[in-house]
TIRO-2110 file (N, C-alpha, C; in Angstrom, 1 decimal):
// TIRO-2110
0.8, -1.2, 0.0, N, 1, A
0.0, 0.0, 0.0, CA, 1, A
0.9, 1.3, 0.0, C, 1, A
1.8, 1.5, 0.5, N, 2, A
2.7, 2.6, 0.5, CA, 2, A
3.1, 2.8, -0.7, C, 2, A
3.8, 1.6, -1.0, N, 3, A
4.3, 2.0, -2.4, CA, 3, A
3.5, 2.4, -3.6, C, 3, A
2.0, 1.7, -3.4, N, 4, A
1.5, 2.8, -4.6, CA, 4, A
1.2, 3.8, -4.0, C, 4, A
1.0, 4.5, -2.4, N, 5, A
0.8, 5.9, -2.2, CA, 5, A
1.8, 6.8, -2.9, C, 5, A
3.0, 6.1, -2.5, N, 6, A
4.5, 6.8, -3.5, CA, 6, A
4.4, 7.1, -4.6, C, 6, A
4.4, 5.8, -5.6, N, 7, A
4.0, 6.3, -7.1, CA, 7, A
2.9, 7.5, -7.3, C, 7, A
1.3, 7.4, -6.8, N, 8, A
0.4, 7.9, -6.7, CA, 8, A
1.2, 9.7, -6.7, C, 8, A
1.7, 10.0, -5.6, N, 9, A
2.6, 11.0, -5.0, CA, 9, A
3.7, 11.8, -5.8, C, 9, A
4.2, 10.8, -7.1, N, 10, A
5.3, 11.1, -7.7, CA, 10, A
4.9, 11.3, -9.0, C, 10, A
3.2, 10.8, -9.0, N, 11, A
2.6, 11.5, -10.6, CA, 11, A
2.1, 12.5, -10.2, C, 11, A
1.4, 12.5, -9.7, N, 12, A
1.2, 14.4, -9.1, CA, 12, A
2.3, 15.2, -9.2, C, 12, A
3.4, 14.9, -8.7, N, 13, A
4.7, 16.0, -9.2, CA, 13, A
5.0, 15.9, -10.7, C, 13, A
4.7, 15.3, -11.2, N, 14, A
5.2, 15.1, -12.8, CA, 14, A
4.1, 15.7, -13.6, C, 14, A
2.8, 15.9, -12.8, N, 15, A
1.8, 16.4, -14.0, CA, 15, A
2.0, 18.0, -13.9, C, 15, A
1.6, 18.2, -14.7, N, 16, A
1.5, 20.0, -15.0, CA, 16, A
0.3, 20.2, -15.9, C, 16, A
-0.3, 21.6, -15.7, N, 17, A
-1.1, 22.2, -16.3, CA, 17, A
-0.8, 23.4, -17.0, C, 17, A
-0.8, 23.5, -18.8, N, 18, A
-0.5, 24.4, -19.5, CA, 18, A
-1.5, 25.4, -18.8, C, 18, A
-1.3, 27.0, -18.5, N, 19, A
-1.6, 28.2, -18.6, CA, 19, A
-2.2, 28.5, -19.4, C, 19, A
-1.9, 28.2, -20.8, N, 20, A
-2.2, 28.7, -22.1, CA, 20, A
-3.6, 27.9, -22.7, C, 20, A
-3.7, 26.4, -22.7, N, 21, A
-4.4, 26.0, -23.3, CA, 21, A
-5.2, 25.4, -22.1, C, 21, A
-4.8, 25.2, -21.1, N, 22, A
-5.2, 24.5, -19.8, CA, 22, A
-5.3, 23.1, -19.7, C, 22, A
-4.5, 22.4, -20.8, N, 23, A
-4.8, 21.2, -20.7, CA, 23, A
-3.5, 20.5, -20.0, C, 23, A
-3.7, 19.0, -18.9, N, 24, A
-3.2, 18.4, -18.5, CA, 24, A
-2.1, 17.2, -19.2, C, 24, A
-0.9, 17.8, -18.7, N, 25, A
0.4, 16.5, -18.9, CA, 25, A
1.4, 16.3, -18.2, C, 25, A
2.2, 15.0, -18.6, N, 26, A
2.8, 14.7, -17.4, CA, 26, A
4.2, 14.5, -18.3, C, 26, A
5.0, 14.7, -17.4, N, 27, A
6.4, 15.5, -17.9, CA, 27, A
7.2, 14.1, -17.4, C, 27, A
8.1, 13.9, -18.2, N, 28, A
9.8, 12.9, -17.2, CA, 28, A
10.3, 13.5, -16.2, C, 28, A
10.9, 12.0, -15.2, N, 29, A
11.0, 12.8, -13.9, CA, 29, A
12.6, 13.4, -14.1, C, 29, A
13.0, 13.2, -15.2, N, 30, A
14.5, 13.7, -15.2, CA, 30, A
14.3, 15.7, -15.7, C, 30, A
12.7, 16.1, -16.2, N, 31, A
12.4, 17.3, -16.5, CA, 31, A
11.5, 17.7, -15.3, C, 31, A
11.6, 17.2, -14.1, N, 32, A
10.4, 17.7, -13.4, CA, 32, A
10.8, 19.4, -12.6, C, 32, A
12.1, 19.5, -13.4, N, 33, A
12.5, 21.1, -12.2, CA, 33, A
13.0, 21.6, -13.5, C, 33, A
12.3, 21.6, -15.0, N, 34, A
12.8, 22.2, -15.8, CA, 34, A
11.8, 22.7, -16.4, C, 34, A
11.9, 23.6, -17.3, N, 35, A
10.6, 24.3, -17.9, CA, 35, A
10.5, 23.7, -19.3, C, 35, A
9.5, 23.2, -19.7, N, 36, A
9.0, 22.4, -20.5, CA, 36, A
7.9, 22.7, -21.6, C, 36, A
8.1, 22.8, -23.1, N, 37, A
6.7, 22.8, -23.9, CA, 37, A
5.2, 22.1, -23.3, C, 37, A
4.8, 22.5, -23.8, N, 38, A
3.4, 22.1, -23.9, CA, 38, A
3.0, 21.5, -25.1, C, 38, A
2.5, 19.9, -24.9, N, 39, A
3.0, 18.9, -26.4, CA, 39, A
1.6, 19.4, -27.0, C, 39, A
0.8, 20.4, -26.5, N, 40, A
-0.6, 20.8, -27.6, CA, 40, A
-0.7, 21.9, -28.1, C, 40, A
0.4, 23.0, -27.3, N, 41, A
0.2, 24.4, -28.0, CA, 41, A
1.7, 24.8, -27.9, C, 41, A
2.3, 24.4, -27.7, N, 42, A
4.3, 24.5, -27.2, CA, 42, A
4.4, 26.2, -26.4, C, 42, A
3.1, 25.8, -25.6, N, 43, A
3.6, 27.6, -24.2, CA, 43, A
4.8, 26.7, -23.9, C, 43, A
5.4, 27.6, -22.8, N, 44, A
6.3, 27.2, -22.1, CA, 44, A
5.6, 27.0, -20.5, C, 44, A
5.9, 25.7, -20.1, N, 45, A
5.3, 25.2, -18.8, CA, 45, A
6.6, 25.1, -17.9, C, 45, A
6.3, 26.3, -16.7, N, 46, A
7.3, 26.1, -15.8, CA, 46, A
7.1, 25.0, -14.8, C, 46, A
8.0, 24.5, -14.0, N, 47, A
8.1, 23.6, -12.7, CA, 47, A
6.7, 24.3, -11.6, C, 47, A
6.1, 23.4, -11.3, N, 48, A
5.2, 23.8, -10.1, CA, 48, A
6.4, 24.5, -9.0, C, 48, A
6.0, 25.3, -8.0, N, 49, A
6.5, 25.8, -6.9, CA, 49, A
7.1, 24.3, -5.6, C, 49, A
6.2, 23.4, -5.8, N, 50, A
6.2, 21.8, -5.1, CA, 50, A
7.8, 20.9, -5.7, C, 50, A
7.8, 20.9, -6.8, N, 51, A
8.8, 20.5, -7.5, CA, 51, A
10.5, 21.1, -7.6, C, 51, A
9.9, 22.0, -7.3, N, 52, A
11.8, 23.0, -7.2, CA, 52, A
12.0, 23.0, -5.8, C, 52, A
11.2, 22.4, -4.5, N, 53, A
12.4, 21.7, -3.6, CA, 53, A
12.2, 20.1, -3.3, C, 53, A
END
C-alpha cells in the first residue's frame, strides 16, 4: 500500500497544467525542475513551486 501511495505521490509532481491551453500532462522525472513545452500548444510550462524543492 505505501508503495502505490508513492508512485500515486510522484505522478502528481510530474503532472503539470498548461496556462495557455489549460490542458493536463505529465512530464519525465528527469524534467520535473525544468521548464518544459506544452505537447498541444508549445507555451512554455514552468516547474510547479512543489517540484523546485
Amino acid at each position: 500500500m505505501i508503495h502505490f501511495l508513492t508512485a500515486i505521490s510522484e505522478i502528481f509532481r510530474l503532472k503539470r497544467k498548461c496556462q495557455k491551453c489549460g490542458k493536463d500532462q505529465l512530464v519525465k522525472a528527469n524534467q520535473k525542475h525544468d521548464t518544459v513545452p506544452c505537447k498541444f500548444c508549445s507555451a512554455s510550462i514552468p516547474p510547479s513551486l512543489k517540484s523546485r524543492y
